[in-house]
Structures are given as structure tokens and as C-alpha cells.
C-alpha positions, 0 to 999 in steps of 0.5 A: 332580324327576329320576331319577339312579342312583348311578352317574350323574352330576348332570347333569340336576335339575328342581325339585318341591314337596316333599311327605314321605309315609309309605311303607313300604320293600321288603326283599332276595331271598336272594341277599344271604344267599347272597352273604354266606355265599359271600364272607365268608372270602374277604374276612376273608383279604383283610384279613388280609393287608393287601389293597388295601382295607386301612384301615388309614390310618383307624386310624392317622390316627385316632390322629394326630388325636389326638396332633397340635399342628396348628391346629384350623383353617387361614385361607386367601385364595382366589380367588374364582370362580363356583360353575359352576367346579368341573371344572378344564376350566372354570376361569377366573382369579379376579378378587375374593379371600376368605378362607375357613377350613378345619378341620385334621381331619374329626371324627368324630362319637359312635359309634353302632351299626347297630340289630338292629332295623333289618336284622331288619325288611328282612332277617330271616333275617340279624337274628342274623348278625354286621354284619361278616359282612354287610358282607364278603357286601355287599362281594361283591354290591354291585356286582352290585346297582349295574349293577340300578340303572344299568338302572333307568328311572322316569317321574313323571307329576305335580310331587307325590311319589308314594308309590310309583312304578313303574319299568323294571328293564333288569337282571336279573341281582341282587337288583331296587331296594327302594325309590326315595330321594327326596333333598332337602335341608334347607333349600331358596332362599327364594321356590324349590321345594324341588328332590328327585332320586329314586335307586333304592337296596336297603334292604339296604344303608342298614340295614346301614350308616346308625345313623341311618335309621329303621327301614325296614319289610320289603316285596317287589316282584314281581321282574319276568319279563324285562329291560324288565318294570316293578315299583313300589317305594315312595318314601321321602323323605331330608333330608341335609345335602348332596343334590349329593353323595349319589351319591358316597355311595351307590356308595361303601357299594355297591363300598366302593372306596377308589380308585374313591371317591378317583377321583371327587373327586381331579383325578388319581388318588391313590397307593395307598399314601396309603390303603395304608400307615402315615400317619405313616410317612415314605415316605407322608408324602413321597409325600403331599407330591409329590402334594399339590404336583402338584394345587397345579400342576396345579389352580387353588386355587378348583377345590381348593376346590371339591373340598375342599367336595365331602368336606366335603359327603361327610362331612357327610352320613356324619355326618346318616346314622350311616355308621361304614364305616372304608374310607368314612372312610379315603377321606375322610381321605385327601381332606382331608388331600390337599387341604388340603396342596394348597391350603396350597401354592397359598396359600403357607400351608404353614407353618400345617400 
């Protein structure tokens, strides 16, 4: 069991006996009130202005889907590789092929709203509040709570999950982590212990944006005094379909930063007006083709798969938690449709697109 923030990478994991215990969730200080009545104009003005985080690819997209003749799915021959190959630094050249099948378009699940029930037990003072309007203050906030979180330092003192857990809080500058996720996934090895990874996290920001959470009950922990002061918070275990890619996730629901998202499972940096513009419009279009044919040369087809996979495990664990967020969507359109062009291209199956 291994402690990462949501800004850390997964590089260090240690495996525990799984024990799910029932724990109560601690709820937000009136900063996040304070920040959602400071930014919400701005943000409105934001959109409607068409500002850098303006999804509206997400909408268009969305309605591509639905129009398009494309194959449901698209069969590949891939090299294949070890699973430690997933940075291209590592990559190495295949020596068996597979043949693997990708799916033309992420679907999106059934809509399902964000209960009131859910933001009014961890924020009542925000239970008659509009989600949107909370969601433009988040976007203001977030963050500021994300540096909390990088700062946070806990120890375990046995394999067994505790029911809560005290921790170091090296930041003090926003509202303190409400609770501690302890994130496994649904099925474990056979003959291994079920590995979890704890992350501090903010109640706040899951019931404003996960339908499928259960309701989390309201709880404060004592802010501490200083920088390097303790508080303990409770630990709320989390099954999800894919745990290796929950920090991608989390920040993302943190920043909402469409770029930044994109930065962390793209070899190189995506034009803006992939996520910008009109998708059926032909200069995006083009700019979506160059792009995609960069990545084809720059990357081995087994290392876009592996990234590929990546936003298959970001939306399948999008879908488990109820997260209807359009940029998050938005983001992982753009993904895949990138990525599956690239790998189209490296295979020499562009015809079936």
C-alpha cells in the first residue's frame, strides 16, 4: 500500500490485503463558497467567448458520432511488446504480431445527474447552488487545492486498511484533504494480494462530479495551525476499472485543463485547435491528419497502443464513476480519435477509418 497525490506519478506501489471499511467522508471549509461566488462571471465570460477551454469539440463530435458511416471497430496487427514498454524511451522492436481491435468512437454511457443529495451532505451551504455554478468556482479553486495535496505526507503503520489515517499537511494555503481514496481495482492476480494506492482527495470535488458515488457523509478535520502540523481524515476505499490511471483523472476534475490532460497521454503536445475548433471543419481536420501522421513517425505502433489503452482506461473509469464533465470528454475524444489515426497509419489501415 503506497501513498501518491494526484500529481505524482505511479512510480512507487506496494501490494495489501484489501479490507473495505466503512468510513465516514469529511466535507469543505468556506473557501470553496467563497470561490465559487468570486469566479463564476468570469468563467461564464470565458465561455462565451469560446476561451481555451471552450468544448466545443465535445459537441460536435458528439454529433459526428452519430451521423458517421465508419466501422464500429477497427482490426489491427500490432507488434507486440512487453508491458514495461509504455514510455517511448523504452521502446524496443517487436518480435511476435497480434491482432488487436479497437473500437471507432468512445460511447458514452446513459446521462445521469449529479444527486443534490450528494453536494448537500459534504457542502450544505451549496445544497440550492446550480452544479454549473459550482463547477465555474471549482475551476477557480481547484488548483489551489491540488498544491494541498502535493504537500500531503502519510505513513501506514500495518498492511491492514485503516479506517482513517493521520497525515502531514506541508501546504496550507487552501482548503485541507477531506479524506484519503484508497483505490483498488476490481479484480486482483490470482494467488496475489489485492494492491491499493491511497490519494488525498477533497469530497467536494467527487460529489460535484461523480453520479455514481455514493453519497459521502459530511465530516471536518481540524485544520492544522502551521505547515508540517498533522490532521486525520478517514479512508474511503474505491473500486474502479482501471486504478493506474486514476491520477490523470483526479487532476484532470482538479485543473479541468484540456491541454494539460492531453499533455500526459500524447507523446507530444496536440494543436489547440483539435480541442478548439470545429471537428468536421476542414482545416481541423487536416491539422488532425498532420498530427496524427507525426506520432505514426515519431512513436512505435506498440507505444500508441499503450497510450491508446491509457484513454481507454481514463474513460472506462469516467464511465464506473458517473463523470459527464464535456471538457473531460472533449479531452478523451480527441485522444482517441488522434491516436487511432496514428495507429491506422502505422499499420497501413487508413482505408478502414
Amino acid at each position: 500500500m503506497v501513498l501518491q497525490t494526484t500529481s505524482q506519478k505511479l512510480s512507487r506501489r506496494a501490494n495489501s490485503e484489501n479490507t473495505p471499511p466503512s468510513a465516514s467522508v469529511t466535507g469543505s471549509k468556506s473557501k470553496v463558497r467563497n470561490g465559487i461566488q468570486a469566479a463564476a462571471s468570469r468563467r461564464r465570460r470565458a465561455r462565451a467567448t469560446g476561451g481555451p477551454s471552450h468544448p466545443r469539440y465535445a459537441v460536435a463530435q458528439a454529433k459526428h458520432k452519430s451521423t458517421s458511416r465508419s466501422p464500429a471497430s477497427i482490426n489491427v496487427e500490432m507488434p507486440r511488446a512487453s508491458p514495461s514498454d509504455v514510455e517511448m524511451a523504452d521502446a524496443t522492436s517487436a518480435i511476435n504480431m497480434t491482432s488487436v481491435s479497437l473500437p471507432r468512437y468512445l460511447s458514452r454511457p446513459p446521462f445521469r445527474a449529479v444527486p443534490k443529495e450528494a453536494i448537500a451532505a459534504v457542502t450544505p451551504e451549496l445544497a440550492s447552488t446550480p452544479l454549473k455554478y459550482i463547477h465555474d468556482g471549482l475551476e477557480c479553486l481547484g488548483p489551489h487545492m491540488l498544491e494541498v495535496l502535493a504537500g500531503v505526507k502519510a505513513e501506514l503503520v500495518s498492511n491492514v486498511l485503516p479506517t482513517e489515517l493521520s497525515v502531514v499537511v506541508n501546504d496550507i494555503s487552501c482548503d485541507m484533504p477531506t479524506h484519503m481514496l484508497a483505490v483498488y481495482a476490481h479484480q486482483a492476480p490470482a494467488n496475489a494480494k489485492r494492491r491499493v494506492t491511497l490519494f488525498p482527495t477533497h469530497n467536494v470535488i467527487l460529489a460535484t462530479h461523480c453520479a455514481n458515488l455514493p453519497i459521502l457523509e459530511k465530516s471536518t478535520p481540524t485544520p492544522p495551525e502551521s505547515a508540517g502540523e498533522s490532521i486525520t481524515i478517514p479512508v474511503v476505499p474505491l473500486c474502479i476499472p482501471a486504478p493506474g490511471v486514476f491520477p490523470h483523472l483526479s487532476t484532470f476534475l482538479y485543473t479541468k485543463r484540456i491541454d494539460h490532460l492531453l499533455a500526459t497521454i500524447l507523446p507530444c503536445p496536440a494543436p489547440a485547435a483539435l480541442y478548439m475548433g470545429d471537428p468536421n471543419s476542414e482545416s481541423v481536420r487536416s491539422q488532425l491528419q498532420q498530427f496524427a501522421s507525426k506520432l505514426a513517425t515519431m512513436a512505435p505502433a506498440h507505444v500508441l497502443l499503450a497510450r491508446i489503452m491509457l484513454v481507454n482506461g481514463l474513460w472506462r473509469n469516467a464511465c464506473a464513476l458517473g463523470i459527464a464533465d464535456e471538457k473531460l470528454w472533449c479531452a478523451m475524444d480527441v485522444a482517441w480519435e488522434v491516436l487511432i489515426h496514428a495507429i491506422a497509419i502505422s499499420t497501413g489501415k487508413q482505408h478502414l477509418l
